[in-house]
C-alpha positions in Angstrom: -1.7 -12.2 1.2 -4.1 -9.6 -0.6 -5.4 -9.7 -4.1 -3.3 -9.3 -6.7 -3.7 -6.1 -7.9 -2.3 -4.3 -11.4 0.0 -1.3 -9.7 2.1 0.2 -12.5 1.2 0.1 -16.1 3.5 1.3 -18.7 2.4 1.9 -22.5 4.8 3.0 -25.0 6.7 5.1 -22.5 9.2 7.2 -24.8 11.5 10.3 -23.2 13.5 12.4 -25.1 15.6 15.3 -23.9 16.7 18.5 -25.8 13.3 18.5 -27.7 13.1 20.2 -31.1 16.4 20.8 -30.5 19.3 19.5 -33.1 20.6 17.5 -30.5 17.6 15.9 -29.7 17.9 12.2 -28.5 15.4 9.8 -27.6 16.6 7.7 -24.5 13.2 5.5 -23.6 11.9 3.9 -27.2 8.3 2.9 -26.0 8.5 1.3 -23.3 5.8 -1.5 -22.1 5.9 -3.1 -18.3 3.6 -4.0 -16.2 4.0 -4.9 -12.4 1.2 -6.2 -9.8 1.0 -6.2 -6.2 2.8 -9.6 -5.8 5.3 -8.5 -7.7 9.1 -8.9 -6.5 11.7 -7.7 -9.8 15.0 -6.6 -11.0 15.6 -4.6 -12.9 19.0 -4.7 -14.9 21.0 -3.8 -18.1 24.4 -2.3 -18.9 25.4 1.4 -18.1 23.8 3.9 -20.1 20.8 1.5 -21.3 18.3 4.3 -19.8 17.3 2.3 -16.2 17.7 5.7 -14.2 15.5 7.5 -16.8 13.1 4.7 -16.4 13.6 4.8 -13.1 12.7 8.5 -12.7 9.5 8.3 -15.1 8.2 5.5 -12.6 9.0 7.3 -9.6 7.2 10.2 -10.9 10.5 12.4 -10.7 9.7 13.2 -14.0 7.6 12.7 -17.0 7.9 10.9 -20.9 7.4 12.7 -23.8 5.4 10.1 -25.2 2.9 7.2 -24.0 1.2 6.8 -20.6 2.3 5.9 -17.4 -0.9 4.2 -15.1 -0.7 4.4 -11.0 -2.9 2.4 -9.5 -5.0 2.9 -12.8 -5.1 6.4 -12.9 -2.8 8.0 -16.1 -0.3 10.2 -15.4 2.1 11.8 -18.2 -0.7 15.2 -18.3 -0.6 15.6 -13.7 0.4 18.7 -12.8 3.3 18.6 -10.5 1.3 19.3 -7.8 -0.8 16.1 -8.2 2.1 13.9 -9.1 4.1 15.2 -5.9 0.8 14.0 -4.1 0.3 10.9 -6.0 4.1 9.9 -5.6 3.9 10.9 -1.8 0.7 8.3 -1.1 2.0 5.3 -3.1 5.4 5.3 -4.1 8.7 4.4 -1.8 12.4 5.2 -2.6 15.4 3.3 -0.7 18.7 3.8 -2.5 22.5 2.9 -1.9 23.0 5.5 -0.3 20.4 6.3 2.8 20.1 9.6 2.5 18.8 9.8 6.8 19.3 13.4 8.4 22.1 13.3 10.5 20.7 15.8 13.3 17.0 14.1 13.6 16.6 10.4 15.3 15.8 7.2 13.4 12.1 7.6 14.6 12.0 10.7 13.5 13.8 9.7 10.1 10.8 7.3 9.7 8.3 9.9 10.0 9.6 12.1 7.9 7.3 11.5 4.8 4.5 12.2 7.3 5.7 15.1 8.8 6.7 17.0 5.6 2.9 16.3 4.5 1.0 16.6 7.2 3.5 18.4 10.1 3.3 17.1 13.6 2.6 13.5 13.8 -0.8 12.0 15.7 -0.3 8.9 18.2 -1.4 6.6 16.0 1.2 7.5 13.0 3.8 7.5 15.8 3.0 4.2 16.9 2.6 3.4 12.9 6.5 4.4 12.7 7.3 2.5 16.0 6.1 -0.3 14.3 8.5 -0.1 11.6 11.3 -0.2 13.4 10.4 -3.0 15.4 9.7 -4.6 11.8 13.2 -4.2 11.1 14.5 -5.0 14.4 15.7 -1.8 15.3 13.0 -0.7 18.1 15.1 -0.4 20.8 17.4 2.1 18.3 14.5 4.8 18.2 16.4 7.7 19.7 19.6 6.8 17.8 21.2 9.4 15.7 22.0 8.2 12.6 25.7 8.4 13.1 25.3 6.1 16.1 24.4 3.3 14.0 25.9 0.8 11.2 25.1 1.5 7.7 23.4 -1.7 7.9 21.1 -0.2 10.4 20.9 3.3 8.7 19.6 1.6 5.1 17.2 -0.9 7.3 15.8 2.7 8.9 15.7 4.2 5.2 13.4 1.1 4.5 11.1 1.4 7.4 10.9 5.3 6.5 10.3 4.2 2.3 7.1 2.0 4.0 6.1 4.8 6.6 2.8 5.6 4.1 2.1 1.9 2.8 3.0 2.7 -0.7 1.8 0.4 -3.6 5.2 0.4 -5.1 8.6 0.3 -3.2 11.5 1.6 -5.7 14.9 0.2 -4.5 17.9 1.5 -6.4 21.4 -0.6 -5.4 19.7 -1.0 -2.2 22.4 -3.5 -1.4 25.5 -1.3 -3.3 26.6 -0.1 -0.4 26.9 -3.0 2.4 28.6 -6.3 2.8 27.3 -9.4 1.6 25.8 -10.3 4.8 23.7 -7.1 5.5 23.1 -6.9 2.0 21.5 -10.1 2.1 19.4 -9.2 5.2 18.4 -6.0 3.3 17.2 -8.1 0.4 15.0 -10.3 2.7 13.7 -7.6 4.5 12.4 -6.2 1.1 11.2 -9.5 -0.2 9.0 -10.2 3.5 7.4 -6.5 2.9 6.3 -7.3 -0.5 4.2 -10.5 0.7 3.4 -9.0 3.9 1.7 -5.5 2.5 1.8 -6.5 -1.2 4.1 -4.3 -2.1 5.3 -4.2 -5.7 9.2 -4.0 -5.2 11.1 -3.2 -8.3 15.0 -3.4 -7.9 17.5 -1.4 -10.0 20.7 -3.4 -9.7 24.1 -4.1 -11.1 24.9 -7.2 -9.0 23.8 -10.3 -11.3 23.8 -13.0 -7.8 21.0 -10.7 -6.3 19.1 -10.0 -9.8 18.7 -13.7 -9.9 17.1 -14.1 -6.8 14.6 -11.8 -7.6 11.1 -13.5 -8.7 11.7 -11.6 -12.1 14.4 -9.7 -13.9 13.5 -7.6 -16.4 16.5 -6.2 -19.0 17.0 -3.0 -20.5 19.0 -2.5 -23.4 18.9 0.8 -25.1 16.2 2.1 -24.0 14.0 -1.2 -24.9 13.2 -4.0 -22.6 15.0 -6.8 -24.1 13.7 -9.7 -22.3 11.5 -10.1 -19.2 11.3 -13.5 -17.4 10.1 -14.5 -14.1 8.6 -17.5 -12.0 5.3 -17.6 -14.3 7.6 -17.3 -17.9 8.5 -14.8 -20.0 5.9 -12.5 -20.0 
């Protein structure tokens, strides 16, 4: 395992939408987080408690209207979108409920697709980087498989491989799980939790299912817009 290393840094992370306006309303109410490399966490709280705004501002989908957001140290809330798209492109991956593959390309190629929308035509190397992947998640001899030829199991283990293809120092995970049966969903959930100590990965889980929050090293709470507790393995923090 690598050093542990700060990754994401939140300070006083407000958003509000309609600004100035009359119906302004303030969703985030400074926020403060902080997760490390060896970091494996949940994140929960009821609906409308503001986790897929908070969700968004870390993922660099869109930006607060108040306090700073810190990348791998560098502050973000004043990037142009150019240099965020960039910045969430290097370190930043996305799996979601849904696996969001494209139906006419194969799973290898669904894997390469973060490298091929930056760079175009993939070298040897980043091919045999993606190859790789798949083997990682047991699906190597499913390269050439469209992704209506395999199980949603399979599809959201290909949408992982593809979240890692650029060893991103932060793996975002919304209902990763929402979507499959308990057994799949629990070999999801392991297959997150071996990336994290095998590339020290920060994973951060969005989640609704209290049994898999729980067996997360941390579960942090959002209530209205404010973390409302935040406990793991080394204690509240």
């Amino acid at each position: 395992m690598s050093e542990v290393r700060e990754v994401l840094r939140l300070e006083g992370l407000r958003k509000s939408y309609n600004m100035g306006q009359p119906n302004e309303v303030e969703v985030l109410h400074g926020v403060d987080l902080r997760l490390d490399s060896a970091d494996f966490a949940a994140l929960v709280g009821p609906s409308g408690s503001g986790k897929s705004t908070l969700l968004n501002m870390i993922g660099l989908l869109d930006s607060p209207t108040g306090g700073e957001l810190y990348l791998g140290g560098r502050p973000t809330r004043t990037m142009d979108d150019e240099a965020r798209t960039a910045l969430r492109g290097s370190q930043i991956g996305f799996v979601f409920q849904f696996h969001h593959l494209i139906g006419a390309f194969t799973a290898l190629e669904n894997v390469l697709m973060p490298v091929l929308v930056a760079q175009g035509r993939p070298s040897r190397e980043t091919l045999d980087i993606a190859r790789g992947l798949l083997a990682d998640v047991g699906l190597e001899k499913f390269a050439d498989r469209l992704p209506d030829q395999l199980s949603g199991g399979q599809q959201q283990r290909v949408a992982i491989a593809r979240a890692l293809m650029t060893r991103p120092s932060l793996l975002l995970a919304d209902e990763p799980t929402g979507n499959l049966d308990t057994r799949t969903a629990a070999d999801v959930f392991q297959l997150l939790r071996r990336f994290n100590e095998q590339f020290g990965c920060a994973v951060l889980v969005v989640t609704h299912d209290p049994r898999l929050a729980e067996t997360c090293d941390r579960k942090i709470t959002l209530v209205d817009g404010r973390i409302v507790s935040d406990e793991g393995m080394r204690g509240d923090r």
